[in-house]
C-alpha positions in Angstrom: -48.1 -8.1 112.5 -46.3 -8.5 109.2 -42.8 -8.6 108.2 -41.0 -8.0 104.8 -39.1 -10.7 103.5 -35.2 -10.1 103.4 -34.5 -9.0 99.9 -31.3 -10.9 98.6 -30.5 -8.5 95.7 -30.6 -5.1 96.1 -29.4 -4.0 91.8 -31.9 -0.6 91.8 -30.3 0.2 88.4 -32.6 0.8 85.7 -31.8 -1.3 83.2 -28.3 -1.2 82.9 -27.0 -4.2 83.8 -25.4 -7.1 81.3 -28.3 -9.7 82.0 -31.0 -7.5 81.6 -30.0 -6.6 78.3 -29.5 -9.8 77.1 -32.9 -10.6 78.1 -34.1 -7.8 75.7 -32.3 -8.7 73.1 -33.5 -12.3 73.2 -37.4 -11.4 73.5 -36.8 -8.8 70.5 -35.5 -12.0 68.7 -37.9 -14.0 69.5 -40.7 -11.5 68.8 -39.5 -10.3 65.8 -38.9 -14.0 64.6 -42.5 -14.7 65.8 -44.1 -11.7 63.8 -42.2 -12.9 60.9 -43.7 -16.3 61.3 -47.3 -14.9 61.6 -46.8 -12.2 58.6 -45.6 -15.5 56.5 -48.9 -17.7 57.7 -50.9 -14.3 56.3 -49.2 -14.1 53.3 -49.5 -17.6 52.4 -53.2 -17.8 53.5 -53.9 -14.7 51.4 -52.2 -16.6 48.3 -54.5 -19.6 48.9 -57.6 -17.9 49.1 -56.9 -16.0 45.6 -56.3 -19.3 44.7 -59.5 -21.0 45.6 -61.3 -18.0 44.6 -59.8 -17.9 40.9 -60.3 -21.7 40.8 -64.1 -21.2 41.9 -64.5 -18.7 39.6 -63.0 -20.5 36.8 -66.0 -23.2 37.5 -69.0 -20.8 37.5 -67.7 -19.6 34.3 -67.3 -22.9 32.7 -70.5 -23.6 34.4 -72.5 -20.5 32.6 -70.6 -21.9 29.2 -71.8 -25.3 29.5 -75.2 -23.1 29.6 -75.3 -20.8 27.1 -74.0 -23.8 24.5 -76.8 -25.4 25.6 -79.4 -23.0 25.3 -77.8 -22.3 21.8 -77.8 -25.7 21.0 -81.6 -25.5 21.3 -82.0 -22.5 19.9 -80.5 -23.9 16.9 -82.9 -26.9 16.7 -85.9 -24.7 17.4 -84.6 -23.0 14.4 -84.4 -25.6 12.2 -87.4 -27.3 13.2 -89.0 -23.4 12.5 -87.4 -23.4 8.8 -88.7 -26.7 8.1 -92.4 -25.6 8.9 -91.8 -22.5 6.6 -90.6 -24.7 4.0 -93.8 -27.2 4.3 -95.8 -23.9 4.6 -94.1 -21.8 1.3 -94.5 -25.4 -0.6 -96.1 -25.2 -3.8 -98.2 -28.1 -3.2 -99.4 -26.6 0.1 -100.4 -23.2 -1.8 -102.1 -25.2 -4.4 -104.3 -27.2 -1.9 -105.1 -24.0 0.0 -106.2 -22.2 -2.8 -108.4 -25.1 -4.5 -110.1 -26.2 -1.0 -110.1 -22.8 1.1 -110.5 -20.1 -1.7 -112.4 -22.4 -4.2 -109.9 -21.7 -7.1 -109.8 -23.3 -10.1 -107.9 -23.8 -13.1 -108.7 -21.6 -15.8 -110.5 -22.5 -18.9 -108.6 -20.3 -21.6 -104.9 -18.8 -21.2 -104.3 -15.7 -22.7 -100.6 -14.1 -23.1 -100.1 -10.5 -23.7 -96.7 -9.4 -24.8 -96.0 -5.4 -24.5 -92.6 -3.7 -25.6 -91.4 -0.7 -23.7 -88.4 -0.7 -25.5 -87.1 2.3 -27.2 -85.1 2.4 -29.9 -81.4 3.8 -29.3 -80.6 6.2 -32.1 -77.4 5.3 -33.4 -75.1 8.6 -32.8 -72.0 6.2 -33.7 -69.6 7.1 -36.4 -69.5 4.4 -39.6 -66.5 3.6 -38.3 -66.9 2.5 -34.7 -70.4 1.4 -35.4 -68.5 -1.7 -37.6 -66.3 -2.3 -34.6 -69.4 -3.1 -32.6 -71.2 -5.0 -34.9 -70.6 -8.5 -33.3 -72.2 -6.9 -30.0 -75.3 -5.5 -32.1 -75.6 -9.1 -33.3 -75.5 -10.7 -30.2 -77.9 -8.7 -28.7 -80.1 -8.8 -31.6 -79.8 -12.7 -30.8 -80.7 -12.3 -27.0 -83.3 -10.0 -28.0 -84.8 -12.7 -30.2 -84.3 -15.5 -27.5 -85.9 -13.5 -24.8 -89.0 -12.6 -26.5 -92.3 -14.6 -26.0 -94.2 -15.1 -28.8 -98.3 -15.8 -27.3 -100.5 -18.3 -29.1 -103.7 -18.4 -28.2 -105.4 -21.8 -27.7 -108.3 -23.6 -26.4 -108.6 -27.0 -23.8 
């Protein structure tokens, strides 16, 4: 058979006693204080993973710097090395033996210089008076004239 156990306190309020409010009061401190806790461990985890993100992304950068200098760094010399090729190659000396050896040139036997004018005469539309002004320029550039002119003799080796 079974028998009940004799209940000692017989309180069927619902809630509205002093010690059960007190209880209430002490688990919505403690929880609150505990979510307050947790939301603080988030929020400083958060900040240190932005952290270690920005720091490992401030090594892959420097890491694809270091790179690229060094691929420009070797660009540069390939470019130099190129120029210095192009210089050997434009070289009169290399032109010279090219066309004596490969193209059986040679040099030639009587030199020959033909001067041709294509200069027209200005027609002076001056008056006296400015023409005299500009006489030291006509002189001058009668004396370039005669400096840059190319007088051909013919001769024989």
């Amino acid at each position: 058979m079974l028998q009940t156990r004799p209940k000692s306190d017989y309180n069927y309020s619902y809630h509205n006693n002093k010690e059960y409010n007190q209880k209430n009061d002490k688990n919505e401190l403690f929880n609150s204080g505990v979510l307050i806790c947790i939301l603080a461990v988030v929020l400083i985890g958060a900040i240190l993973v932005s952290y270690i993100g920005q720091f490992v992304q401030i090594n892959h950068l420097s890491y694809e710097i270091n790179t690229l200098a060094e691929h420009i760094h070797s660009i540069k010399t390939e470019n130099y090395l190129l120029n210095i090729k192009l210089a050997e190659q434009k070289s009169m000396a290399k032109i010279e033996k090219i066309a004596r050896n490969s193209l059986s040139m040679v040099e030639p036997d009587k030199v020959e210089f033909v001067l041709l004018k294509n200069k027209v005469k200005q027609i002076d539309t001056l008056p006296q008076n400015k023409q005299e002004k500009v006489f030291f320029v006509k002189v001058f550039d009668d004396f370039m004239e005669r400096i840059g002119t190319v007088q051909a003799e013919e001769f024989d080796k």
